[in-house]
C-alpha positions in Angstrom: 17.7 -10.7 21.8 17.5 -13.3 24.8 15.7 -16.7 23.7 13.3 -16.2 26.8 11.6 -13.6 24.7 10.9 -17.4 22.3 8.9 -18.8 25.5 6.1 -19.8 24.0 4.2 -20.0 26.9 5.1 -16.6 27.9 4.7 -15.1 24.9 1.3 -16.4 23.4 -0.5 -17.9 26.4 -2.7 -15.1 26.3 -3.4 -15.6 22.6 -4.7 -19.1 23.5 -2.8 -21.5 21.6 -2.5 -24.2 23.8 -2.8 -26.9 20.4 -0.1 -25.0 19.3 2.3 -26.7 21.7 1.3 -30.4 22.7 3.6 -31.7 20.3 6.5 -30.1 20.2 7.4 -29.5 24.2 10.1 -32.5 23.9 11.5 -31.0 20.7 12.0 -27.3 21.2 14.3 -26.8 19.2 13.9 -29.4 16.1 14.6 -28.8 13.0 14.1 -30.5 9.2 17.0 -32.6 8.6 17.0 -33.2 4.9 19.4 -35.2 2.7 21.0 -34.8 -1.2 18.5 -37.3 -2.3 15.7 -35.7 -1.2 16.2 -33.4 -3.3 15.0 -33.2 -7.1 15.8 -31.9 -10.1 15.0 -30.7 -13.2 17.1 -29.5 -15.8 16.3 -25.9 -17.0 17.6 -23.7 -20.4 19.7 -20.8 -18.9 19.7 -17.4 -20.7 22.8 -18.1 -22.3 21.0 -20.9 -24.6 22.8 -23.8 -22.0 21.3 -26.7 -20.4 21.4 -25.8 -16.5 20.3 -28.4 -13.7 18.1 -26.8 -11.3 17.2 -28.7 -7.9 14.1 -27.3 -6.2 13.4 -29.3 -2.8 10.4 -31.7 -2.3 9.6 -29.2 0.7 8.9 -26.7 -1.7 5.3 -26.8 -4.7 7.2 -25.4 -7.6 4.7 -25.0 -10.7 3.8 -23.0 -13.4 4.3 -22.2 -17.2 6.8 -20.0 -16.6 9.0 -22.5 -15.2 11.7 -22.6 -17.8 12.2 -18.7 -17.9 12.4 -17.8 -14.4 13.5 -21.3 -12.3 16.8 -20.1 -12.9 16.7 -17.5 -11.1 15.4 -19.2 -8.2 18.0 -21.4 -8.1 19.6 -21.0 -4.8 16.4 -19.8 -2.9 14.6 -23.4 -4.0 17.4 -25.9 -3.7 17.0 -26.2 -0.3 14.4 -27.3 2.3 12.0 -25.1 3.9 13.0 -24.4 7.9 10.2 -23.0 9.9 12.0 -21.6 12.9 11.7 -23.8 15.6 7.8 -23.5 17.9 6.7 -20.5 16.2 6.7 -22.1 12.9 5.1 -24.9 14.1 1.9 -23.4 14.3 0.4 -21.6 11.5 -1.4 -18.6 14.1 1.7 -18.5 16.0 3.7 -17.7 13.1 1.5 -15.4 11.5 1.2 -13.1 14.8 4.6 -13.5 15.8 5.8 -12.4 13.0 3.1 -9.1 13.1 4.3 -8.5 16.7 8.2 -9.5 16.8 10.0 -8.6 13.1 11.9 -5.9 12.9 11.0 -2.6 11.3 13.7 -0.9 9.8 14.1 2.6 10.2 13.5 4.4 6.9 12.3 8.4 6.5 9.9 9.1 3.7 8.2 12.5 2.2 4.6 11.8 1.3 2.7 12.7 -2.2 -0.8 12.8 -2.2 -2.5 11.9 -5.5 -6.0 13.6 -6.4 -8.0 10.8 -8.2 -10.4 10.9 -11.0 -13.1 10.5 -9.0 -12.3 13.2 -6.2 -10.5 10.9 -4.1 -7.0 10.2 -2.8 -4.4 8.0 -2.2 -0.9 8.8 -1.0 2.2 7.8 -2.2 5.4 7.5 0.4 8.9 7.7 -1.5 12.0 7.1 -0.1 13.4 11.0 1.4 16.3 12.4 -0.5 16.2 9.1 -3.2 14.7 11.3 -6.0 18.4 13.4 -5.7 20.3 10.1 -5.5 18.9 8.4 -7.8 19.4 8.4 -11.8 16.2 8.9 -13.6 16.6 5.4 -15.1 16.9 3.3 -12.2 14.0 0.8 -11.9 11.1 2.0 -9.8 9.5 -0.5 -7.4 5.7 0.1 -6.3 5.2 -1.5 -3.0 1.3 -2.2 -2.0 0.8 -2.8 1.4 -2.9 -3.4 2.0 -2.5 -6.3 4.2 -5.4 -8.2 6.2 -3.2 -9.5 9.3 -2.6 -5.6 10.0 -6.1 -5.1 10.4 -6.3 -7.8 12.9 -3.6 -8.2 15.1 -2.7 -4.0 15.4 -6.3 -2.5 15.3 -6.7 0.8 12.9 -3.8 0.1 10.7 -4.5 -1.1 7.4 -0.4 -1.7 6.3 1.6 0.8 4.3 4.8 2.5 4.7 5.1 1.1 8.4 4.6 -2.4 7.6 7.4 -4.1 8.4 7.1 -6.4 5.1 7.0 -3.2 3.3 10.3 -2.2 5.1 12.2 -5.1 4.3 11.5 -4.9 0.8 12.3 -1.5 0.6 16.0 -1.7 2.0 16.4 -5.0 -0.4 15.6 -2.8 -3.3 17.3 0.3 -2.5 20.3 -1.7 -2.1 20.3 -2.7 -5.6 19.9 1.3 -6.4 16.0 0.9 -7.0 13.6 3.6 -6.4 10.8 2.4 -4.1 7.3 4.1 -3.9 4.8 2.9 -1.7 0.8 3.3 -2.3 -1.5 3.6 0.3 -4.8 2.8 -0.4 -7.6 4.8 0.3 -8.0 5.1 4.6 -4.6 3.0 4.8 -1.3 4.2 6.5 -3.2 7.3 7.5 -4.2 8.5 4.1 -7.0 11.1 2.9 -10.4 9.8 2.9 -12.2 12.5 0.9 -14.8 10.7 -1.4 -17.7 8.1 0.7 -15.5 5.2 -1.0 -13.1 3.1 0.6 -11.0 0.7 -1.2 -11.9 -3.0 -2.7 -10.3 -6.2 -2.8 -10.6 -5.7 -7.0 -10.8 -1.9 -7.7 -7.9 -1.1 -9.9 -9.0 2.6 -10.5 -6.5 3.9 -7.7 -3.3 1.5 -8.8 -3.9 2.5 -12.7 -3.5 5.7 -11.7 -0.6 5.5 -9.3 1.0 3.6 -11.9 0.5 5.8 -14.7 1.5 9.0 -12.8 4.9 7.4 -11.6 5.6 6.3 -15.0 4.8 9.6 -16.1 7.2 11.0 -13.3 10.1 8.0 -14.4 9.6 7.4 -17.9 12.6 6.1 -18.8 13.0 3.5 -15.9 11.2 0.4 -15.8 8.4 -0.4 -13.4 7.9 -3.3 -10.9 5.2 -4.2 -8.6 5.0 -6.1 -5.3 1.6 -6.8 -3.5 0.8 -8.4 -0.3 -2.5 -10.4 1.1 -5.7 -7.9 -1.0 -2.7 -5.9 -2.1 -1.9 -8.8 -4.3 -5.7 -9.1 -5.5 -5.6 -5.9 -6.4 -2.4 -6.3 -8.5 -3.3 -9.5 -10.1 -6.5 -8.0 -11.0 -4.7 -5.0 -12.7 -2.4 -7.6 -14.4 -5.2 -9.7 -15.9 -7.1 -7.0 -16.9 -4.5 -4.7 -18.5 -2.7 -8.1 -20.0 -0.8 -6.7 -23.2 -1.2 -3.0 -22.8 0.6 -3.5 -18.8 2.9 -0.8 -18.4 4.9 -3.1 -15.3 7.7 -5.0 -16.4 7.3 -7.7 -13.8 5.4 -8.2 -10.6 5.1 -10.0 -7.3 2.1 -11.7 -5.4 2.4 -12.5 -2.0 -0.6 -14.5 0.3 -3.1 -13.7 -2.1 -6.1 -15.0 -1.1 -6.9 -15.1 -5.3 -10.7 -17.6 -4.5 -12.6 -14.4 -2.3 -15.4 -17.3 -1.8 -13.5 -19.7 -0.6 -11.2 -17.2 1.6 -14.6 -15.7 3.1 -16.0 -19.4 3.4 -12.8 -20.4 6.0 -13.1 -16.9 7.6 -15.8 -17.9 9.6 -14.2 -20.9 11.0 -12.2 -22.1 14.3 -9.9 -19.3 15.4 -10.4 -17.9 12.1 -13.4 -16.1 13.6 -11.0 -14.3 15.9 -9.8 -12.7 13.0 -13.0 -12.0 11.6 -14.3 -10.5 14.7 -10.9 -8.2 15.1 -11.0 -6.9 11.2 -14.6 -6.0 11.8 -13.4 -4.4 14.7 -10.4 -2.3 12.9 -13.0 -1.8 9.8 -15.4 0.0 11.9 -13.1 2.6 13.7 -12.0 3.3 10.1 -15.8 3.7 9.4 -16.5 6.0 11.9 -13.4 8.1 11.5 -14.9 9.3 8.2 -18.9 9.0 9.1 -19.3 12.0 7.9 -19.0 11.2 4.5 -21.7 9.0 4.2 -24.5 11.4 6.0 -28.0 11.0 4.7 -26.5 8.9 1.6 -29.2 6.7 1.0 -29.1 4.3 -1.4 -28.5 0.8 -1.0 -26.3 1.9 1.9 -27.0 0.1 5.5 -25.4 2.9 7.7 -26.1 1.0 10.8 -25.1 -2.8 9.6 -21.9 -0.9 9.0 -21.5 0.9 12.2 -22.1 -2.1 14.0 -20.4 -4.7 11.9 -19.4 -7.6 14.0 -17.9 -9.6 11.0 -16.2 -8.4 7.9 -19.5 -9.9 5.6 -21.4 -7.7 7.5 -19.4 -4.3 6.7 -18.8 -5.5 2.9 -22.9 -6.1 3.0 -23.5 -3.0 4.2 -20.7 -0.4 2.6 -17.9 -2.5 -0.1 -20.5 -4.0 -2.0 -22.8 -0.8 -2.5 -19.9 1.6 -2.9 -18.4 -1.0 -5.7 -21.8 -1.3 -7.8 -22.3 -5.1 -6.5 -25.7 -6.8 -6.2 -24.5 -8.3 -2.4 -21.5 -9.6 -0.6 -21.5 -12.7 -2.1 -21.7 -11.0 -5.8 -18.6 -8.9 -4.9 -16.4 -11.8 -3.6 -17.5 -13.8 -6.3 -16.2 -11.3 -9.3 -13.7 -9.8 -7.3 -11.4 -13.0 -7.0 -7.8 -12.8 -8.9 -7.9 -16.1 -9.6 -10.2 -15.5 -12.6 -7.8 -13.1 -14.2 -4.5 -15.3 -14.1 -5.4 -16.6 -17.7 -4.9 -12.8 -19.1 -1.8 -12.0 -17.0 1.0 -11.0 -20.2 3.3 -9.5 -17.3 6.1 -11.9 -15.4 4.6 -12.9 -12.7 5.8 -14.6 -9.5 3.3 -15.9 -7.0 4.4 -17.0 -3.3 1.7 -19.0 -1.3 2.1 -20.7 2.0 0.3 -24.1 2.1 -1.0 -23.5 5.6 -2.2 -20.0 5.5 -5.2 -19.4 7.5 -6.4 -16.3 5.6 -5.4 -17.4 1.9 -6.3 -21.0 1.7 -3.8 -22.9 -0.6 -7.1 -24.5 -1.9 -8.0 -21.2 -3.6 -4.8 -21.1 -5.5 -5.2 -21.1 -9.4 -3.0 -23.7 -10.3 -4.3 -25.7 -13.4 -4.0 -21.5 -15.3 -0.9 -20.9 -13.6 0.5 -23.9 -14.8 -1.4 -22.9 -18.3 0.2 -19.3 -18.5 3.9 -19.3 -19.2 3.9 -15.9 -17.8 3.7 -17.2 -14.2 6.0 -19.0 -11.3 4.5 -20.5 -8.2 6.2 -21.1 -5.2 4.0 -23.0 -2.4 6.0 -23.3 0.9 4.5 -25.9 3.3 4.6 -23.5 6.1 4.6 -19.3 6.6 1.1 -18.6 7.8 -0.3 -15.3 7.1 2.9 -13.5 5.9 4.6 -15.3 8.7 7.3 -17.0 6.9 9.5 -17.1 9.7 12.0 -19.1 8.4 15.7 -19.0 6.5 19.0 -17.2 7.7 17.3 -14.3 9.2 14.3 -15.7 11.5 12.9 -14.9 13.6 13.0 -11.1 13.6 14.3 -10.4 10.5 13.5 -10.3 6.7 11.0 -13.0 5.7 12.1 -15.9 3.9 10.3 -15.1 0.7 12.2 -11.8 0.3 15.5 -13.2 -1.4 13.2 -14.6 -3.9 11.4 -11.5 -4.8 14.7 -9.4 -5.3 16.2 -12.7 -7.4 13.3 -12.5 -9.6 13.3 -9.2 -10.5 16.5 -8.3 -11.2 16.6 -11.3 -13.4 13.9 -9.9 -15.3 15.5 -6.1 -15.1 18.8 -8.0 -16.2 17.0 -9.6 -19.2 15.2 -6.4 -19.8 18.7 -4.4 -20.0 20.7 -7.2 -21.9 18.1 -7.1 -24.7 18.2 -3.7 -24.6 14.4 -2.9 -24.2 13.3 0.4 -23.1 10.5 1.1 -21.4 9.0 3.1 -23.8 9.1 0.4 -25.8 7.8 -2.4 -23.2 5.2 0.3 -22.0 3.3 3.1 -23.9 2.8 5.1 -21.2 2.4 9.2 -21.2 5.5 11.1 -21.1 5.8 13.9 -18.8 8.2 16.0 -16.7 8.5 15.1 -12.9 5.6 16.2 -12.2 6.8 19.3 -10.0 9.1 18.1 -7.5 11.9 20.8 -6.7 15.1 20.0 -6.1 16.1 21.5 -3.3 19.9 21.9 -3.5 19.5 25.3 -2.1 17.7 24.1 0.8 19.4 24.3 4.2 17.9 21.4 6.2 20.3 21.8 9.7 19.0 25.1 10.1 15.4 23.8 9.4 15.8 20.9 11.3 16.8 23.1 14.7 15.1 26.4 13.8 14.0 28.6 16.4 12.3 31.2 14.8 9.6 31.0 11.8 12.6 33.4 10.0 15.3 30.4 10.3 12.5 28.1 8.8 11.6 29.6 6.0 15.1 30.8 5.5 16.4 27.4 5.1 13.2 25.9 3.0 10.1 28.0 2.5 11.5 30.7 0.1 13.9 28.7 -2.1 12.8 25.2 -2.0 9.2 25.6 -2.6 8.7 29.3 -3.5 12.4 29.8 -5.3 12.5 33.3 -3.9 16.2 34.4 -3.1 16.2 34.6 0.9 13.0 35.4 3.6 13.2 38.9 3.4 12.6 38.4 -0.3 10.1 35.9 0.6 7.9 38.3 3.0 8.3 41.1 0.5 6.5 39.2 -2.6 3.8 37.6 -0.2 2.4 40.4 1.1 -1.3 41.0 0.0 -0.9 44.6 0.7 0.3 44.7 -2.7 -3.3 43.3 -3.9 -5.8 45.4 -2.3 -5.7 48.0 -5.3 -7.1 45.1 -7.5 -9.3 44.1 -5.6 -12.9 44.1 -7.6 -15.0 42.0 -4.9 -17.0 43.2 -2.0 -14.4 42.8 0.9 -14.7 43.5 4.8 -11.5 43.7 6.6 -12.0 43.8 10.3 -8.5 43.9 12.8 -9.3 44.2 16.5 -9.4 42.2 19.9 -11.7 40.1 22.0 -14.5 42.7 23.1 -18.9 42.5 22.8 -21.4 40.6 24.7 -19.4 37.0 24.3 -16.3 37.9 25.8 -13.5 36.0 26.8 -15.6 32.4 25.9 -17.9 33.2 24.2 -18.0 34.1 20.2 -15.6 37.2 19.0 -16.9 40.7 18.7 -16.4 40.3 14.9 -18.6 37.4 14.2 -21.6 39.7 14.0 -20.5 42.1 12.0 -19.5 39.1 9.3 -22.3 37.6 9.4 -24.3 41.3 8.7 -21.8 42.5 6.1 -22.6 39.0 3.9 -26.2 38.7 4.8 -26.4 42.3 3.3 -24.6 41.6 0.1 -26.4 38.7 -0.6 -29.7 40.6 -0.1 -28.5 43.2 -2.4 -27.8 40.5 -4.8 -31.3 38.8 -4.3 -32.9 42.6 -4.6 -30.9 43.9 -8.1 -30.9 40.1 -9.2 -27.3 40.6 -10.5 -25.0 38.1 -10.6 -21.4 38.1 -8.3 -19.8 39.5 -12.0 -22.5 42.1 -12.2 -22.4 43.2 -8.8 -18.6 43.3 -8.8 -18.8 46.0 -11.4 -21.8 47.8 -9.9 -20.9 48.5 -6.1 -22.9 51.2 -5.5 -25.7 48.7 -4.9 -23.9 47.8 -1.2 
């Protein structure tokens, strides 16, 4: 990658930074030279029962009252000085659009489960292709949710997921290790099902207690992690603090959360924040109007055309969130949807990442007096990373962010301690046992000849009849689908009509069969209306059509 593509005034002039740059044009390439006794330390109890000195650098906010479990583990992330990559790091914006435009996305296939709600709804869950033959059913399972605010801004109508590239990065750390990664798309995001007029919210937990308990139920003798980004980890933290001891996660991971929703919406609306504002609206609306159909005639407390026409996100959370989530207005729903109120009940390990300048999660908003309180949790404030920018450490500017090497540390320190005491998860979590929930295996399935097949034959040769159906070949496929075979059972009125295009609408117009449909029903459901029998009824009387 040439360093011209690093120009900043080639590359963001048209984002309109120019404060971005006054003071660094006569140090392009400056860095933060730091020496050993800058450095402080603290002296920490390994696992082992030893005293162990652990330095974390003054560049770095280390707090929390989990400091003496998990530090440790940190150890060689924290001990030295945070580097934001030379110009873009020196701008909060910068960073956080850079890295939205310029990281890397690592190429990764998945196979997508959809997961039918409670409620009617759905949410889908992408897993790794291929990892559920790899892997053994204990390796640890690592639930990825990427609902991330910069993805609504700076790449209209995505809402993160599977393509994210921060999802991505974490995904190939993990599966390195051997982990099983799932990701969960929320409701509308990374292109999945919208089939109920509800959306998701920065603190409904429905949809993840769900997700979580029908992966457990899939895995349940492998322990469960979670990672969230931006509302992703408002969503989690919420789902920590208000599950607390019955939590069926064995650690988790929060990343930009903007935890004070008040506060967060209260710096939204200034400087170039509004930019944002103005573009999420934007996004929120196209996902709006993709599924307008939903909310038809809906009444209520619903403002159809405040939402239609939102010009800010207030606006759309006024006229849609708030109402779908049972709150009194926008201000009710930021003020009891905030994670920061739920810290004090979080019983799972929890590490929390933070960037001090962070345009979208103000550092101000972070919960520190109950994090420090709660020996459960570790935070980690950098002084620079924007917006899940973090362009900093060995592999800036287009790699990995810099918080990712702390994320895997932690867990596996916590899957490590987990193993070494020899806890199983059905003793750490109570959750329903079950099978795996359906999936085939599909050792019999012959994916070259699927892959390149010419004919419908070669395709369902090589997956239709063995890997979903289990029949022995396609001819044994055809032979057992055929509803030939059913027509002698057949107990309800049934027209079958096979022809050609013909009649008065011919060639553009309506097929010749549509009338006779439409007469065969309509006379069927006056002899219905006429005899006053029910479907049953008429099924075993058909001498009435």
């Amino acid at each position: 990658m040439s360093m011209a593509r690093l120009d900043a005034h080639s590359l963001f002039r048209f984002l309109h930074f120019p404060s971005a740059f006054t003071t660094i044009t006569t140090h392009r390439y400056l860095r933060l030279h730091v020496t050993q006794s800058d450095v402080s330390s603290s002296t920490q109890i390994s696992e082992n029962g030893a005293p162990q000195t652990v330095q974390v650098h003054p560049s770095l906010e280390v707090i929390g009252g989990g400091r003496d479990k998990y530090l440790s583990a940190l150890k060689k992330n924290l001990e030295h000085p945070y580097n934001p990559f030379p110009i873009i790091g020196s701008n909060r914006h910068v960073e956080t659009i850079f890295a939205a435009f310029y990281r890397s996305l690592p190429d990764v296939k998945f196979w997508r489960e959809c997961l039918r709600t409670k409620d009617d709804g759905a949410v889908a869950l992408d897993w790794v292709a291929g990892d559920h033959r790899k892997l053994p059913p204990l390796s640890p399972v690592l639930i990825l949710l990427g609902l991330l605010i910069r993805e609504h801004i700076v790449q209209p109508g995505l809402t993160g997921g599977s393509d994210d590239t921060y999802v991505r990065h974490m995904l190939i750390r993990a599966r390195k290790l051997g982990w099983r990664v799932v990701v969960f798309n929320s409701r509308g995001c990374g292109n999945s099902p919208v089939t109920t007029p509800q959306f998701y919210s920065a603190s409904f937990t429905g949809d993840l207690t769900e997700v979580i308990a029908h992966v457990s139920g899939r895995y349940p003798e492998a322990k469960l992690y979670a990672v969230g980004w931006s509302l992703g980890a408002n969503i989690l933290v919420c789902y920590l603090g208000q599950e607390s001891h019955k939590c069926t996660l064995s650690g988790a991971v929060s990343l930009c959360n903007p935890f004070n929703l008040p506060i967060a919406d209260e710096d939204f609306h200034k400087g170039f924040n509004n930019i944002y504002d103005k573009a999420l609206a934007s996004s929120l609306r196209r996902i709006f109007k993709k599924h307008a159909a939903l909310f038809e005639d809906i009444g209520g407390e619903y403002n159809i055309p405040m939402v239609a026409y939102a010009k800010t996100v207030r606006e759309f959370d006024e006229g849609l969130t708030r109402v779908s989530f049972g709150f009194k207005s926008a201000d009710d729903y930021y003020f009891h949807s905030s994670s920061a109120d739920s810290i004090k009940d979080v019983c799972t390990p929890l590490l929390c990442i933070q960037a001090a300048n962070d345009p979208i999660a103000p550092a101000r908003g972070i919960p520190r007096k109950d994090i420090e309180e709660n020996q459960n949790c570790l935070l980690i404030v950098t002084p620079n990373g924007g917006h899940l920018g973090w362009v900093a450490g060995n592999e800036a500017p287009f790699g990995a962010p810099w918080t990712d090497p702390c994320v895997i540390d932690f867990l596996q320190h916590l899957d490590r301690r987990l193993s070494e005491t020899s806890s199983s998860p059905s003793q750490l979590n109570e959750a329903p046992m079950c099978t795996e929930g359906g999936l085939v295996a599909a050792e019999i399935a012959n994916i070259p000849m699927v892959a390149n097949a010419k004919t419908v034959r070669e395709f369902d040769e090589g997956l239709t009849r063995g890997h979903i159906i289990g029949l022995k070949s396609a001819g044994d496929y055809y032979l057992h689908s055929s509803s030939a075979d059913s027509i002698k059972h057949v107990c309800t009125p049934l027209l079958c009509i096979q022809g050609r295009i013909a009649g008065n609408e011919v060639l553009l117009g309506a097929p010749w069969t549509s009338p006779c449909m439409i007469d065969f029903l309509q006379h069927l459901e006056r002899g219905l209306s006429e005899t006053s029998l029910s479907p049953s009824q008429l099924n075993e009387a058909p001498g009435v059509y």
